[in-house]
N, CA, C and O atoms as a CHARMM CRD file, in Angstrom:
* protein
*
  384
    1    1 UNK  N    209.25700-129.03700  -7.60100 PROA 1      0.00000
    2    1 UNK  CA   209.39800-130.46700  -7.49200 PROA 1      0.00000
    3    1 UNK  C    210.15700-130.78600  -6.19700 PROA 1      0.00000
    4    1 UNK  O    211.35400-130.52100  -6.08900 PROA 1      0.00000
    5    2 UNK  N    209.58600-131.24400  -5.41200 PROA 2      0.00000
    6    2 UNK  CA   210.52700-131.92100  -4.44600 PROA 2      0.00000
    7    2 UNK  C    211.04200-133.45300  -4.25100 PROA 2      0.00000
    8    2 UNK  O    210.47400-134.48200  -4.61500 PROA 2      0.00000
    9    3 UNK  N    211.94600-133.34500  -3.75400 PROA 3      0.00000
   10    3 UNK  CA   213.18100-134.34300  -3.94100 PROA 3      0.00000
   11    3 UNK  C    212.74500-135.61800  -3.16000 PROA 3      0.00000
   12    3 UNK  O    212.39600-135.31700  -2.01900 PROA 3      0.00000
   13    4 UNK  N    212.65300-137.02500  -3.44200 PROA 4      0.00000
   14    4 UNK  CA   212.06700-137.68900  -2.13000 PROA 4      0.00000
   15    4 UNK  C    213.39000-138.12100  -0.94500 PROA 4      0.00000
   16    4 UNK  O    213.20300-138.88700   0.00000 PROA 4      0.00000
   17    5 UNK  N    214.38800-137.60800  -1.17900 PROA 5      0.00000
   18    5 UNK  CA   214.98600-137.36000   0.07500 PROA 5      0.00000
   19    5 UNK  C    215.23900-136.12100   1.09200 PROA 5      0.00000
   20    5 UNK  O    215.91700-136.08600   2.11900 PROA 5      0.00000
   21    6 UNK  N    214.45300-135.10300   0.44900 PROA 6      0.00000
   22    6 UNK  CA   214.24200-133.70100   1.23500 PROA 6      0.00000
   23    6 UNK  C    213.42400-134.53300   2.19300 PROA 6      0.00000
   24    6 UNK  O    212.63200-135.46700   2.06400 PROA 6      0.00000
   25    7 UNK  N    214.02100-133.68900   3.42600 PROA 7      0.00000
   26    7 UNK  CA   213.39400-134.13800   4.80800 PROA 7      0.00000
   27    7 UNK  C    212.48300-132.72900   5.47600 PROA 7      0.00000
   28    7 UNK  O    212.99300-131.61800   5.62000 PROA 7      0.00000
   29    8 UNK  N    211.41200-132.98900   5.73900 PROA 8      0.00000
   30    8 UNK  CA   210.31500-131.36700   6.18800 PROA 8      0.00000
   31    8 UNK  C    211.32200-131.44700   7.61600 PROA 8      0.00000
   32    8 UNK  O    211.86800-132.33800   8.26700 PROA 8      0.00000
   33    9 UNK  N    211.16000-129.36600   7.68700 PROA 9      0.00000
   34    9 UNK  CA   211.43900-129.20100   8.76900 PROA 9      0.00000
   35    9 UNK  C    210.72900-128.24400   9.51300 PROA 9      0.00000
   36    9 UNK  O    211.04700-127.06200   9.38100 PROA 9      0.00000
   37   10 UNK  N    209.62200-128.63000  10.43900 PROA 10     0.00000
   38   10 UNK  CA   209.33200-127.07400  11.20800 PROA 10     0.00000
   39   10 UNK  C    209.97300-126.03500  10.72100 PROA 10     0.00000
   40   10 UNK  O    211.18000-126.06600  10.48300 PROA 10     0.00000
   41   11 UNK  N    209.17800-124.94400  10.51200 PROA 11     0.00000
   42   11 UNK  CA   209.53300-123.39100  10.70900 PROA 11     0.00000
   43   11 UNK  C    210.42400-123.13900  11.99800 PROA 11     0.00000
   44   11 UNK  O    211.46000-122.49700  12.17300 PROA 11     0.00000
   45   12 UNK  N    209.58800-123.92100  12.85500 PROA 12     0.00000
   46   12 UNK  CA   210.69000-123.06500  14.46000 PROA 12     0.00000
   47   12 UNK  C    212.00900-123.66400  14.70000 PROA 12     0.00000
   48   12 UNK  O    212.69100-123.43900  15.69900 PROA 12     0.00000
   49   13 UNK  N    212.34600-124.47800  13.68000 PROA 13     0.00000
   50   13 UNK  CA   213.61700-125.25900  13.74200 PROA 13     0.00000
   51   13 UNK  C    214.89800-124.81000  12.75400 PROA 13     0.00000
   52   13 UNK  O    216.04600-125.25200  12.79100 PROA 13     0.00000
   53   14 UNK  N    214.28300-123.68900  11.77000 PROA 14     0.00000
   54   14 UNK  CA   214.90600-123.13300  10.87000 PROA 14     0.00000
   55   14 UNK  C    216.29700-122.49800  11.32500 PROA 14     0.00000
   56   14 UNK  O    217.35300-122.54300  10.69300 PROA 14     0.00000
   57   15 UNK  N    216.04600-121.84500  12.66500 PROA 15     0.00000
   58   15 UNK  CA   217.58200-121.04200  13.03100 PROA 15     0.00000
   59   15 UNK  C    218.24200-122.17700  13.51300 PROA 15     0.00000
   60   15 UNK  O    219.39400-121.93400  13.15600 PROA 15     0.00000
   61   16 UNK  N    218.27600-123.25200  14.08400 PROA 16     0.00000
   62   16 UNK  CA   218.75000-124.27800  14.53200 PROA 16     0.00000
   63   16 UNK  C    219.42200-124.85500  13.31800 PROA 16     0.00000
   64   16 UNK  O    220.05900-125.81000  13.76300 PROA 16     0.00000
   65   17 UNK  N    219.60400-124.79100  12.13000 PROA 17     0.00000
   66   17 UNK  CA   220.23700-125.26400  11.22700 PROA 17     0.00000
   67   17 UNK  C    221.18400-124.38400  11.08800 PROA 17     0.00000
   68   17 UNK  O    221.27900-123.26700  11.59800 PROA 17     0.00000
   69   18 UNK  N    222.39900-125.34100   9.84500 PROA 18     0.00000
   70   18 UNK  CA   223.70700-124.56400   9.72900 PROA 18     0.00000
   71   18 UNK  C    223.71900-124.71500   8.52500 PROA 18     0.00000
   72   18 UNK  O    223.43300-125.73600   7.90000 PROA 18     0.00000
   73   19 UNK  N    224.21200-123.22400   7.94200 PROA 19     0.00000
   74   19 UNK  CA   224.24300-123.41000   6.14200 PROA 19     0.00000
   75   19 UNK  C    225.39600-122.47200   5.92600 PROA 19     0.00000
   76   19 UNK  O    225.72400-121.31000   6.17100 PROA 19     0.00000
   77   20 UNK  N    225.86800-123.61000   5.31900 PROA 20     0.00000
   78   20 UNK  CA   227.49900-123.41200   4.42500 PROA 20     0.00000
   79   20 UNK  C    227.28300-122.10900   3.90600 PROA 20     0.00000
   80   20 UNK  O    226.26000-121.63300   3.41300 PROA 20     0.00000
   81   21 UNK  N    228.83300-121.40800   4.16400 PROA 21     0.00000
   82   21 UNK  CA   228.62100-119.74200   3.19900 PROA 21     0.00000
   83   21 UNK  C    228.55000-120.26700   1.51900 PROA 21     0.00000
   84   21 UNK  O    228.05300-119.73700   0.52500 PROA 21     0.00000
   85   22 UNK  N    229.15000-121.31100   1.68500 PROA 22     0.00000
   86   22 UNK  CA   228.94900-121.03400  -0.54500 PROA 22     0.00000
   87   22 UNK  C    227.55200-121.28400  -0.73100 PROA 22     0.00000
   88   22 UNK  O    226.69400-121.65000   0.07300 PROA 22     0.00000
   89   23 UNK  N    227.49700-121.03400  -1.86200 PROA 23     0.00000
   90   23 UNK  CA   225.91500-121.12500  -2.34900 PROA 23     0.00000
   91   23 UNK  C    225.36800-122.57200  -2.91400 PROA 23     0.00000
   92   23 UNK  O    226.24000-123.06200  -3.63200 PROA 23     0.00000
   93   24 UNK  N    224.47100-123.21900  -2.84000 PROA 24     0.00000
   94   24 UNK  CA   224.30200-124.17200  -3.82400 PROA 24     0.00000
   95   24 UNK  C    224.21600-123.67400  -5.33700 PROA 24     0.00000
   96   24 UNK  O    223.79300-122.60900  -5.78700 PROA 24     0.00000
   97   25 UNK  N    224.85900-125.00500  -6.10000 PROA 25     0.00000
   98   25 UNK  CA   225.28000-124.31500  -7.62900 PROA 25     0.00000
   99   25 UNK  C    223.80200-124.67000  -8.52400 PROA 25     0.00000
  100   25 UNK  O    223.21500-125.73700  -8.70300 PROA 25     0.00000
  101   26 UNK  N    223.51400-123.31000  -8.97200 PROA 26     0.00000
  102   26 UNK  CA   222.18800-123.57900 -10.17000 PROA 26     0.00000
  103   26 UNK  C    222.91300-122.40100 -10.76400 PROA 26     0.00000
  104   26 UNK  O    223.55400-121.45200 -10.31200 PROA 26     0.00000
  105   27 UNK  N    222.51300-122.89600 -12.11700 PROA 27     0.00000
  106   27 UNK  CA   222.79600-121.98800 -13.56800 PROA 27     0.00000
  107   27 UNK  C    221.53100-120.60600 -13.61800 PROA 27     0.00000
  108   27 UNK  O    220.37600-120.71200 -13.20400 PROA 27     0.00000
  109   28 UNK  N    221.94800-119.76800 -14.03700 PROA 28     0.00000
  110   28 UNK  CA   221.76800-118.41200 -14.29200 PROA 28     0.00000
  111   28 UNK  C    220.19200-118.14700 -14.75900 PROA 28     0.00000
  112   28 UNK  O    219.47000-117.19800 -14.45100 PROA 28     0.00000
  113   29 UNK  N    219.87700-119.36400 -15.65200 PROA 29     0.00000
  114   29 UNK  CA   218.30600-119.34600 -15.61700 PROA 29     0.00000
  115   29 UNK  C    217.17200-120.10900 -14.40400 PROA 29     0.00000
  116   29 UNK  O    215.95300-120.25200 -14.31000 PROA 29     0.00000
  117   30 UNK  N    217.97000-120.34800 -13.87200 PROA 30     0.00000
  118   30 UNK  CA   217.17500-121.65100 -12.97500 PROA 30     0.00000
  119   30 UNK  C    217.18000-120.26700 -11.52800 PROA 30     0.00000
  120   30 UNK  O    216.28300-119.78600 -10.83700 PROA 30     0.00000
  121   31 UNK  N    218.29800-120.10300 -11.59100 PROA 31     0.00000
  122   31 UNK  CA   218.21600-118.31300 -10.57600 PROA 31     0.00000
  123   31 UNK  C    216.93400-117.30400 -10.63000 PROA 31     0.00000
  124   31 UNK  O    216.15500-116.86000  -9.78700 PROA 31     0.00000
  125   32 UNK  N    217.11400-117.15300 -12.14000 PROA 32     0.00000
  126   32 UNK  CA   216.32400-116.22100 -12.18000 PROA 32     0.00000
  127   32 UNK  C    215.08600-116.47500 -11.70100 PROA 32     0.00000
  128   32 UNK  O    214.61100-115.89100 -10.72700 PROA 32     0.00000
  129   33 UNK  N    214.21500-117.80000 -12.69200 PROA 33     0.00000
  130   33 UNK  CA   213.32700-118.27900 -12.28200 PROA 33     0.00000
  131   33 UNK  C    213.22500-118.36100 -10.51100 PROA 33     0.00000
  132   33 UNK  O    212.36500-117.60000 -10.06800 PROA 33     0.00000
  133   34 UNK  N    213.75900-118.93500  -9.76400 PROA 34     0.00000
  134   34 UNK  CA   213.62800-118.99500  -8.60200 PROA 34     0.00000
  135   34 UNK  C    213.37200-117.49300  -7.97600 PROA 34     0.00000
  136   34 UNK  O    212.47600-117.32100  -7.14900 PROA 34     0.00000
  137   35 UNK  N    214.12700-116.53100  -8.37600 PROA 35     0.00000
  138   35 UNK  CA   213.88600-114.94800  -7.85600 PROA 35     0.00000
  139   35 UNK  C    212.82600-114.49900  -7.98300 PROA 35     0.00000
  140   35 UNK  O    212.32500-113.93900  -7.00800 PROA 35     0.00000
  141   36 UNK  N    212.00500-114.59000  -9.38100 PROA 36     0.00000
  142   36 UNK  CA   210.19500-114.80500  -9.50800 PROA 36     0.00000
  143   36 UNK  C    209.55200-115.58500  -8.70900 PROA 36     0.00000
  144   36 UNK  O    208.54000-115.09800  -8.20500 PROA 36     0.00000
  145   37 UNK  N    209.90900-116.97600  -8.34900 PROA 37     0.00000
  146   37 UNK  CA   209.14600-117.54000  -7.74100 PROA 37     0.00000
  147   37 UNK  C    209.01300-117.21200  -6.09900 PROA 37     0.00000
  148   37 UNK  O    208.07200-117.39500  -5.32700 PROA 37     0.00000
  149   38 UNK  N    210.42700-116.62000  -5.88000 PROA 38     0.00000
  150   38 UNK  CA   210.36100-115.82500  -4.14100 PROA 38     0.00000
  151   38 UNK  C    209.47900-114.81900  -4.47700 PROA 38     0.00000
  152   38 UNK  O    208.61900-114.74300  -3.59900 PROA 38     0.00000
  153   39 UNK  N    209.32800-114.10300  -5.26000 PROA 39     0.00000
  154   39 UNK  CA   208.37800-112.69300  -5.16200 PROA 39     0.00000
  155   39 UNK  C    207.13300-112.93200  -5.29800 PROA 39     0.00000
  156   39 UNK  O    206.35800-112.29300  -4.58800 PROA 39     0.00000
  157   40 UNK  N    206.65700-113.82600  -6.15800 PROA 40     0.00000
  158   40 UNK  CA   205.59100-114.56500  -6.02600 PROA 40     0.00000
  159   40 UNK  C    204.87800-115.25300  -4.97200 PROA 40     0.00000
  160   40 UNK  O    203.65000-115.33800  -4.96100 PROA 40     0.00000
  161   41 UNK  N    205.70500-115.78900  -4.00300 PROA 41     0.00000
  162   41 UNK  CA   205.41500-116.68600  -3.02500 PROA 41     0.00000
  163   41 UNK  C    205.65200-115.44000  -1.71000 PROA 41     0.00000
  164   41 UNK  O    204.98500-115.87100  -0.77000 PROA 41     0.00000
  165   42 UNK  N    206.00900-114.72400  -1.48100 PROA 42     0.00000
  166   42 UNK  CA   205.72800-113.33000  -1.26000 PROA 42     0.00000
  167   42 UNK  C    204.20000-112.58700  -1.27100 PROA 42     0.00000
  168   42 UNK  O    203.45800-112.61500  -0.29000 PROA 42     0.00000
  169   43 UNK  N    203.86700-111.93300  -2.52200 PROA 43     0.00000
  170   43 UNK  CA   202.51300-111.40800  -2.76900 PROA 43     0.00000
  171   43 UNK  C    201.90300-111.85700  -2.44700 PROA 43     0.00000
  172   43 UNK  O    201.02500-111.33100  -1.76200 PROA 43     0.00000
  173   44 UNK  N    201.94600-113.63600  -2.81300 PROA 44     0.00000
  174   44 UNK  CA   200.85400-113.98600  -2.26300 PROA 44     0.00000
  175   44 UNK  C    201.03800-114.29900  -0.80200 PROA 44     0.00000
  176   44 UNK  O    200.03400-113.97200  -0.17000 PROA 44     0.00000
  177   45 UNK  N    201.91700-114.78600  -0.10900 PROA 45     0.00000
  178   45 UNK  CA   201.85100-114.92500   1.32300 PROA 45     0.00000
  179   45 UNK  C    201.19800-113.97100   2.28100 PROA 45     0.00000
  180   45 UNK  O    200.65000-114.36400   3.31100 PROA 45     0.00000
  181   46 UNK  N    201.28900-112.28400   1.80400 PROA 46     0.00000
  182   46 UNK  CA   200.82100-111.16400   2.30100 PROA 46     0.00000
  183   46 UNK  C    199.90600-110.80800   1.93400 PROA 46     0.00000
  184   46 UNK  O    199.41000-109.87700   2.56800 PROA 46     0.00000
  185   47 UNK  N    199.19200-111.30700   0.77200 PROA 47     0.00000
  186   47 UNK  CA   197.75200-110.82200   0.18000 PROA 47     0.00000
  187   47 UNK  C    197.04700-111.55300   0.74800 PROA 47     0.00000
  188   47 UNK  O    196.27000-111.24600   1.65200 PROA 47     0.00000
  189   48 UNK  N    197.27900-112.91900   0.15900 PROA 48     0.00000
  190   48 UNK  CA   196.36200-114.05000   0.48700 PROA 48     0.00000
  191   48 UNK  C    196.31600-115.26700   1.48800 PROA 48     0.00000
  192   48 UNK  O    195.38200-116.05900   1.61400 PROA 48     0.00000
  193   49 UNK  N    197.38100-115.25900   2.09900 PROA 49     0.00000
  194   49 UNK  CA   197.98300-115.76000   3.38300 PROA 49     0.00000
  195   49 UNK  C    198.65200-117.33500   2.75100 PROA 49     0.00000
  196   49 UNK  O    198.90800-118.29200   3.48100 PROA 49     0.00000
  197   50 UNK  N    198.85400-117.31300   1.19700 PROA 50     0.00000
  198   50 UNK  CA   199.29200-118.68500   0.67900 PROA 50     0.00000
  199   50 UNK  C    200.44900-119.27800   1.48800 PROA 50     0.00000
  200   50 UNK  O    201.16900-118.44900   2.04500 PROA 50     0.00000
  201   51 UNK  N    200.73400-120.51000   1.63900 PROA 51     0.00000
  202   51 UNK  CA   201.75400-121.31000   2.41800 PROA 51     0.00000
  203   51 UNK  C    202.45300-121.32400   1.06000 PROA 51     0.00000
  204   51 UNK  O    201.89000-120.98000   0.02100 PROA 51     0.00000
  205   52 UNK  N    203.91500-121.81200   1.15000 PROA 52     0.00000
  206   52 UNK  CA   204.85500-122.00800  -0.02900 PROA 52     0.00000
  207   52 UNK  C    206.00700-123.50200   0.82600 PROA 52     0.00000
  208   52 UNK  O    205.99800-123.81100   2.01700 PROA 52     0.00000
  209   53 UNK  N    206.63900-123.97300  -0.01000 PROA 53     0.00000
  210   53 UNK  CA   207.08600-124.88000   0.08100 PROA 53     0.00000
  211   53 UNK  C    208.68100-124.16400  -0.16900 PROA 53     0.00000
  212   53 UNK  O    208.72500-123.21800  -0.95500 PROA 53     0.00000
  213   54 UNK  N    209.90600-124.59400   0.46200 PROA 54     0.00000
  214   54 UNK  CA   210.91000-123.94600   0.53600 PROA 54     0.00000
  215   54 UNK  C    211.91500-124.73400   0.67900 PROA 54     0.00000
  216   54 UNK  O    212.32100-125.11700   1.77600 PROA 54     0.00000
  217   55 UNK  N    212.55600-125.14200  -0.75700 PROA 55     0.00000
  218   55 UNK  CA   213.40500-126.86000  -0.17700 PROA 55     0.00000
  219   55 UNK  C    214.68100-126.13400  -0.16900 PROA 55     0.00000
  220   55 UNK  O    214.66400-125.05100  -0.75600 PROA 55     0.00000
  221   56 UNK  N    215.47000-126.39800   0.21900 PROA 56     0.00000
  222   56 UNK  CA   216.79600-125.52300   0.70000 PROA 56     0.00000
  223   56 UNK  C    218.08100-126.98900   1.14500 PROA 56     0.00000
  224   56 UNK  O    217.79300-128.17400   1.31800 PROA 56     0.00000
  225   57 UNK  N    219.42700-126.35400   1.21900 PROA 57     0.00000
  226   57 UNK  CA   220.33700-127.28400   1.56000 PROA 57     0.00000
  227   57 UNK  C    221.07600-126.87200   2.49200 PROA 57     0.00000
  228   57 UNK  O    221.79500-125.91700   2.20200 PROA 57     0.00000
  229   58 UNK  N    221.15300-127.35400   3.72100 PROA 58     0.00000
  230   58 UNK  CA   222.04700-126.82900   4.88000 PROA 58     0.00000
  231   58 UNK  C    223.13500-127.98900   4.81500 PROA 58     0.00000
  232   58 UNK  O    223.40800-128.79300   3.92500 PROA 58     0.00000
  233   59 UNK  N    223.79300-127.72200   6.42800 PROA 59     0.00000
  234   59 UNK  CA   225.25100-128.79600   5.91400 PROA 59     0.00000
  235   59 UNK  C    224.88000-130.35700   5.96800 PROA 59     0.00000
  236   59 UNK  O    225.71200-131.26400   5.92300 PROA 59     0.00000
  237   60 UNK  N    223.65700-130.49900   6.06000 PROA 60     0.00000
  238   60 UNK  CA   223.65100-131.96300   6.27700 PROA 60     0.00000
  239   60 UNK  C    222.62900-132.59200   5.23600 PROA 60     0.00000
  240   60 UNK  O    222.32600-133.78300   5.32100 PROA 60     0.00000
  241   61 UNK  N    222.11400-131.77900   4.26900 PROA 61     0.00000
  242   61 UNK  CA   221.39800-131.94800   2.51800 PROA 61     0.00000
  243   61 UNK  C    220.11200-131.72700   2.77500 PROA 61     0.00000
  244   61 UNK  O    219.68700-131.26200   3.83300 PROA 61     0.00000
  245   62 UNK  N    219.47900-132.03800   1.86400 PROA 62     0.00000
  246   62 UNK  CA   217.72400-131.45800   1.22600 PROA 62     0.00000
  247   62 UNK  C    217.41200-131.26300   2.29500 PROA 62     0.00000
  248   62 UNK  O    217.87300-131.95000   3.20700 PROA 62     0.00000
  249   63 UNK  N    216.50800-130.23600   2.52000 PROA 63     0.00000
  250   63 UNK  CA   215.08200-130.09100   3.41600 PROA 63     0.00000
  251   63 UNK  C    214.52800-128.75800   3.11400 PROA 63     0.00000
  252   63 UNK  O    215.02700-127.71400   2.69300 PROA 63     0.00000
  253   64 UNK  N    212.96300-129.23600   3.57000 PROA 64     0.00000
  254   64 UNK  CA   212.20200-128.05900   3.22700 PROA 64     0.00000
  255   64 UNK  C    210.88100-127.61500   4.06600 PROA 64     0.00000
  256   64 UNK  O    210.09700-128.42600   4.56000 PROA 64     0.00000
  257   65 UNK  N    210.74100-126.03100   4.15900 PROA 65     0.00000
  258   65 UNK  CA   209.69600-125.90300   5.10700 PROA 65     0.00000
  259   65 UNK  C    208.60800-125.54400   4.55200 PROA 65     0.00000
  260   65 UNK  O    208.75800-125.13200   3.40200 PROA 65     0.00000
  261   66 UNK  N    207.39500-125.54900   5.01300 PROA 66     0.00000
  262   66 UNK  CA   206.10700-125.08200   4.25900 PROA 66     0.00000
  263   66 UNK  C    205.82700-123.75600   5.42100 PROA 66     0.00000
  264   66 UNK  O    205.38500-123.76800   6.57000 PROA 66     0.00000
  265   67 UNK  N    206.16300-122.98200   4.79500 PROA 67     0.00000
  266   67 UNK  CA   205.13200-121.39000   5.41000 PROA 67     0.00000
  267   67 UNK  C    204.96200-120.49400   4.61400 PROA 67     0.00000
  268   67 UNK  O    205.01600-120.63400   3.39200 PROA 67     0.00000
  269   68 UNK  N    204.78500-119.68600   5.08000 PROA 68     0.00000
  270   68 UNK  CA   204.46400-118.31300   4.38300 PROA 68     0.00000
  271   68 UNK  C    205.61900-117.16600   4.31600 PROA 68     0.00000
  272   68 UNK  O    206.20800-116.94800   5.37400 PROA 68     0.00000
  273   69 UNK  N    206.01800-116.37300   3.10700 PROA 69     0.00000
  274   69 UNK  CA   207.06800-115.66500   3.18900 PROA 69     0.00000
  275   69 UNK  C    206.63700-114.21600   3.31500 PROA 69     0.00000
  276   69 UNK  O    205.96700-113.78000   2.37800 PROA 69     0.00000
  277   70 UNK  N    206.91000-113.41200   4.30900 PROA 70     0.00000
  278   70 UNK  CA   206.82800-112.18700   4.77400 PROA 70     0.00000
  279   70 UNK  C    207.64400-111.24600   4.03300 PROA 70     0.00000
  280   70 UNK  O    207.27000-110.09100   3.83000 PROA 70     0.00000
  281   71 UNK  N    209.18300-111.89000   3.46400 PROA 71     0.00000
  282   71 UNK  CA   209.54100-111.03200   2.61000 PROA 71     0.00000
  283   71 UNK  C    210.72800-111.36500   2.38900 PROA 71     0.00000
  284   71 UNK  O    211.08700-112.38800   2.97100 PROA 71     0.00000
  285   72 UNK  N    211.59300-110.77400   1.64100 PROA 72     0.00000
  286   72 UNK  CA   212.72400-111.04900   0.95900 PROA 72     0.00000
  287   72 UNK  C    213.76000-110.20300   0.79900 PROA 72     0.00000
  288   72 UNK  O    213.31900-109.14800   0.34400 PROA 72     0.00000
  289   73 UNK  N    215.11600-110.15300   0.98100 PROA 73     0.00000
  290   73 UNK  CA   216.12800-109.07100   0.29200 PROA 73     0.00000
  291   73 UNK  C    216.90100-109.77400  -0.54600 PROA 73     0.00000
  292   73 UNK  O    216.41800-110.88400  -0.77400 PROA 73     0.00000
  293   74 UNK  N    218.14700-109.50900  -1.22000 PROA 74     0.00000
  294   74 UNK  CA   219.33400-109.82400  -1.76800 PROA 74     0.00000
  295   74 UNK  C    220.18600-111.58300  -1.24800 PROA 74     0.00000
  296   74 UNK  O    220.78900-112.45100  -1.88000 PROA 74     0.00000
  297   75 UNK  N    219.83900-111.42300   0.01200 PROA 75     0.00000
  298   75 UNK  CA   220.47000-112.39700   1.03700 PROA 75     0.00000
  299   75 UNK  C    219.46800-113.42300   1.26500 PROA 75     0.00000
  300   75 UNK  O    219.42600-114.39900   0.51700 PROA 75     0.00000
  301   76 UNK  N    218.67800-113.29200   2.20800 PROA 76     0.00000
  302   76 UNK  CA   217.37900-114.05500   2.86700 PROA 76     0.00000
  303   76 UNK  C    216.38800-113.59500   2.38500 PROA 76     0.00000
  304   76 UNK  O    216.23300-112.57300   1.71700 PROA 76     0.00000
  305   77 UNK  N    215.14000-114.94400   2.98000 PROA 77     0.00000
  306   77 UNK  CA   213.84400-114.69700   2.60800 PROA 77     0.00000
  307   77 UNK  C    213.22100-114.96000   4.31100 PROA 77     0.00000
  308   77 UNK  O    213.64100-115.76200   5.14500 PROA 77     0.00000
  309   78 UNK  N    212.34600-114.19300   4.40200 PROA 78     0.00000
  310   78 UNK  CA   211.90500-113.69000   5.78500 PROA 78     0.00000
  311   78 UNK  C    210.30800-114.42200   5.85000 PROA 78     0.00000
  312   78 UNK  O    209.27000-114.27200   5.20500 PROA 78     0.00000
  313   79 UNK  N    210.75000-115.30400   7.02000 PROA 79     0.00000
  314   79 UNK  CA   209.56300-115.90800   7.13300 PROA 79     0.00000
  315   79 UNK  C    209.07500-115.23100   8.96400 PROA 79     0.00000
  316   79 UNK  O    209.77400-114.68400   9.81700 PROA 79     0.00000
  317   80 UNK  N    207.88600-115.53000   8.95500 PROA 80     0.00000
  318   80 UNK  CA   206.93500-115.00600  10.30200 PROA 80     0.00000
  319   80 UNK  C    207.86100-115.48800  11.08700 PROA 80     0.00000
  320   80 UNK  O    208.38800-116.56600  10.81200 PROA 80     0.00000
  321   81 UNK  N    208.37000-114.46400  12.67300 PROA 81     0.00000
  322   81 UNK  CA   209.22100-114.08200  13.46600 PROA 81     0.00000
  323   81 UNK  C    210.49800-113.88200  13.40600 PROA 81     0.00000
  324   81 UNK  O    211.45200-114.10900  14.15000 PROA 81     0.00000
  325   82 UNK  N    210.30200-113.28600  12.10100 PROA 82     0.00000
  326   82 UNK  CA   211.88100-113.24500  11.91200 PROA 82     0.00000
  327   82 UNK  C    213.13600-114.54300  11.66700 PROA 82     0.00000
  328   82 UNK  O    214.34300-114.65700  11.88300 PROA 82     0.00000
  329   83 UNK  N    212.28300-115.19800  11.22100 PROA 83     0.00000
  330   83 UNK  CA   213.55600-116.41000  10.82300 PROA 83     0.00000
  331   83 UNK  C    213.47700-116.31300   9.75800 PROA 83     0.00000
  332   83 UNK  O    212.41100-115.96900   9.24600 PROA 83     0.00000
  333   84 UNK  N    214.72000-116.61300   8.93600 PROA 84     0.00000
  334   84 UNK  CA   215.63100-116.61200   8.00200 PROA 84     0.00000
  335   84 UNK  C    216.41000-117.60500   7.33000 PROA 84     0.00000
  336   84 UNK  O    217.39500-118.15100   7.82700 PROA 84     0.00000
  337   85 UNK  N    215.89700-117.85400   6.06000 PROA 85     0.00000
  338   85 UNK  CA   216.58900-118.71600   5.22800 PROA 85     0.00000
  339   85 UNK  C    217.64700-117.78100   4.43300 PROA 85     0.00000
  340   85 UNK  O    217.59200-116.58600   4.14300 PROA 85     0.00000
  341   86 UNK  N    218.77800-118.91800   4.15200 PROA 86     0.00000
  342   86 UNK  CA   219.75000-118.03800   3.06600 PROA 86     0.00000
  343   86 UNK  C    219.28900-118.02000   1.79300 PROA 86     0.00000
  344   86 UNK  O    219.24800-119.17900   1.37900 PROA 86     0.00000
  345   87 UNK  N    218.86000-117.10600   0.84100 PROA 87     0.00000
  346   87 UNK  CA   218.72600-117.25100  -0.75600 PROA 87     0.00000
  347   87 UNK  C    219.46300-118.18100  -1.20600 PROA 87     0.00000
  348   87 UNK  O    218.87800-119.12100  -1.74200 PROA 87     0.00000
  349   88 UNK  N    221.06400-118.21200  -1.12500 PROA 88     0.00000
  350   88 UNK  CA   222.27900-118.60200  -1.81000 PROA 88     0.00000
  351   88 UNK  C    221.98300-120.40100  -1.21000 PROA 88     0.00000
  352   88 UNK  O    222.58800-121.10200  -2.02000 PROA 88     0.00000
  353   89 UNK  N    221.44000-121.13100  -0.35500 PROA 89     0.00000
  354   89 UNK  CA   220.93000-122.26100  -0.19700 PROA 89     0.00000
  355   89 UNK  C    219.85100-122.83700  -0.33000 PROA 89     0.00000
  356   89 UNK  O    219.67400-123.95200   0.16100 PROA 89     0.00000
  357   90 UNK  N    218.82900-122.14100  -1.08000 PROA 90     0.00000
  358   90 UNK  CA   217.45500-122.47300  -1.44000 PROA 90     0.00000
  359   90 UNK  C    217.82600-122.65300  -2.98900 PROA 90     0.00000
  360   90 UNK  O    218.55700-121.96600  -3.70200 PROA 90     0.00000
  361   91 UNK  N    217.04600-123.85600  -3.28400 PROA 91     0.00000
  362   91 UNK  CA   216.68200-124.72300  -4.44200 PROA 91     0.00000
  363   91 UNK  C    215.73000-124.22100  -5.46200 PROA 91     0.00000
  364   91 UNK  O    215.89700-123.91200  -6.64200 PROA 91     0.00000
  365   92 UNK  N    214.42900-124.22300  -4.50200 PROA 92     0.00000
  366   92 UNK  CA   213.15000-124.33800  -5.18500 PROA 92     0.00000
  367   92 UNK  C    212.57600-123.83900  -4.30400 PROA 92     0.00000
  368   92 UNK  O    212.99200-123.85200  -3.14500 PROA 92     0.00000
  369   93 UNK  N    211.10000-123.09700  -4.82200 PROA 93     0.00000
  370   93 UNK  CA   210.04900-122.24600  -3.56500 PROA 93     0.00000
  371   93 UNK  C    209.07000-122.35100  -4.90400 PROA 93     0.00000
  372   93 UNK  O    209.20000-121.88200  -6.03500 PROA 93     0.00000
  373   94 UNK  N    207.86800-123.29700  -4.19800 PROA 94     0.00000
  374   94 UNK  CA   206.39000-123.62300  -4.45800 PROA 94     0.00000
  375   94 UNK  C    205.48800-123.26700  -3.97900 PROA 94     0.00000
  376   94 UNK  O    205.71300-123.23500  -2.76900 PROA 94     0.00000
  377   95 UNK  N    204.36800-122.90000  -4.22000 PROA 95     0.00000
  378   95 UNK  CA   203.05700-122.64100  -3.56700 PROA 95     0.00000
  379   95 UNK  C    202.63300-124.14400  -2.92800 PROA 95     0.00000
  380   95 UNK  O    203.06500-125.22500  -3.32800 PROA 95     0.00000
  381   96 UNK  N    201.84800-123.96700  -2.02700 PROA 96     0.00000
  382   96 UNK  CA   201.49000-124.91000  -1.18200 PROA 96     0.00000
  383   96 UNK  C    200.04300-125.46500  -2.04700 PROA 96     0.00000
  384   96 UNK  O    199.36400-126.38300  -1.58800 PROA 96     0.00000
């Protein structure tokens, strides 16, 4: 679900943002779910070339990018050239 004050942001504008070390606060099931939905939005980004939707909170609130995720660790989720979202500031991740 996205928020109608999430603002889209280019992919190539992603390192140009600043995101707070704390995490945004979601409860323990809403986590989990989201950790499926990165791996998901994953497989398919590399199988099937699916776009995903990626609403996230840096220091200045909602926004979200539409690409494709190359991959994921503990920390970040790795989008094409190496840019990098923080896990601990992402919301929600949708298929396109």
């Amino acid at each position: 679900m996205l928020p109608s004050l999430a603002v889209e942001v280019p992919k190539e504008e992603v390192p140009s943002l600043h995101f707070p070390n704390r995490p945004v606060h979601l409860n323990a099931p809403h986590r989990k779910a989201l950790e499926r939905k990165i791996q998901n939005a994953m497989t398919l980004g590399n199988s099937e070339h699916c776009k995903c939707r990626i609403l996230f909170k840096d220091d200045e609130g909602m926004k979200y990018v539409e690409t494709t995720v190359w991959s994921f660790d503990r920390e970040r989720i790795i989008l094409k050239s190496g840019i990098t979202v923080p896990i601990a500031r992402v919301i929600d991740v949708d298929l396109v």
